[in-house]
N, C-alpha and C positions, 0 to 999 in steps of 0.2 A: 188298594190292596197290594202290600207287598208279594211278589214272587207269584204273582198273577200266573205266569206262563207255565209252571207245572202242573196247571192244571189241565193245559189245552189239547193236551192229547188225547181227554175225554170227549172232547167237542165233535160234535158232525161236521159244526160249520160256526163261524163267528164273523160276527158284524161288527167292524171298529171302524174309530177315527182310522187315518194315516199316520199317528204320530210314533209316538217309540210301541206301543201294544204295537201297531203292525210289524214292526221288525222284530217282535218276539212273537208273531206269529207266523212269519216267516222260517227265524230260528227255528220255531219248534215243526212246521213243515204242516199247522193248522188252515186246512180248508176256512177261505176267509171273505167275505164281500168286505172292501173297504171304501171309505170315503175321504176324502179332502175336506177337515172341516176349515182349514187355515189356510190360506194359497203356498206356505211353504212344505204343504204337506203334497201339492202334485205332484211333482216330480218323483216321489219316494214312491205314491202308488202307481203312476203309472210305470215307474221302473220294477216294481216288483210284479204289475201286471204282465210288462212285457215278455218278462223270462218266463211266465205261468205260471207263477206262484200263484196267484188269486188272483181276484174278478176285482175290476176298481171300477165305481161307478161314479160319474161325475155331479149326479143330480138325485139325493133321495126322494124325491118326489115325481121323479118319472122312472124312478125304477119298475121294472118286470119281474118279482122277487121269484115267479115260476118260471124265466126263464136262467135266471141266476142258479137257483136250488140246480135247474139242469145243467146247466154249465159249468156246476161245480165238477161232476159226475167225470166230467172231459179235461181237469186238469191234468197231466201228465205227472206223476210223478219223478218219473224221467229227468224231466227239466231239474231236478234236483241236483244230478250228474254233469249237467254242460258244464263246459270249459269256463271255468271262473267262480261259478256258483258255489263253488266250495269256499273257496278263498273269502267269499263276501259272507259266507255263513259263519266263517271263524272269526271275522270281523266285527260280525253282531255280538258273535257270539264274548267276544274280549269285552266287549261293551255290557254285559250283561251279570257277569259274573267276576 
């Protein structure tokens, strides 16, 4: 589906790969559980985990989806503001449009 990511600001939360959907869901600032389904996609989620963008989980199969749904709740939107965060959202952002 083209131009998938205008829609995500409807979403409560969204479950993706790691792959470019996650960095438009980043762009669009969508509460996100994501996963690694390709080993080049680690690094993308656990760098977008690390600033608190979303929850990256390493294994869907031991996932605790009740403790995720609550950890969403604790993302900080804040994080949206750190020093750089901006810069790498204009980044996606050139890549996306």
């Amino acid at each position: 589906m083209q131009e998938i990511y205008k829609c995500f600001s409807s979403y409560d939360c969204v479950i993706s790969a790691g792959g470019l959907t996650a960095s438009e869901l980043m762009l669009t600032q969508t509460p996100s559980i994501l996963y690694a389904t390709v080993p080049h996609q680690i690094s993308r989620c656990e760098y977008f985990h690390s600033q608190g963008w979303c929850l990256y989980e390493p294994s869907l199969e031991s996932t605790d989806f009740n403790r995720c749904l609550a950890a969403l709740a604790d993302l900080d939107t804040a994080n949206w503001d750190q020093s750089g965060t901006r810069a790498v959202s204009k980044k996606i952002k050139s890549l996306l449009f």
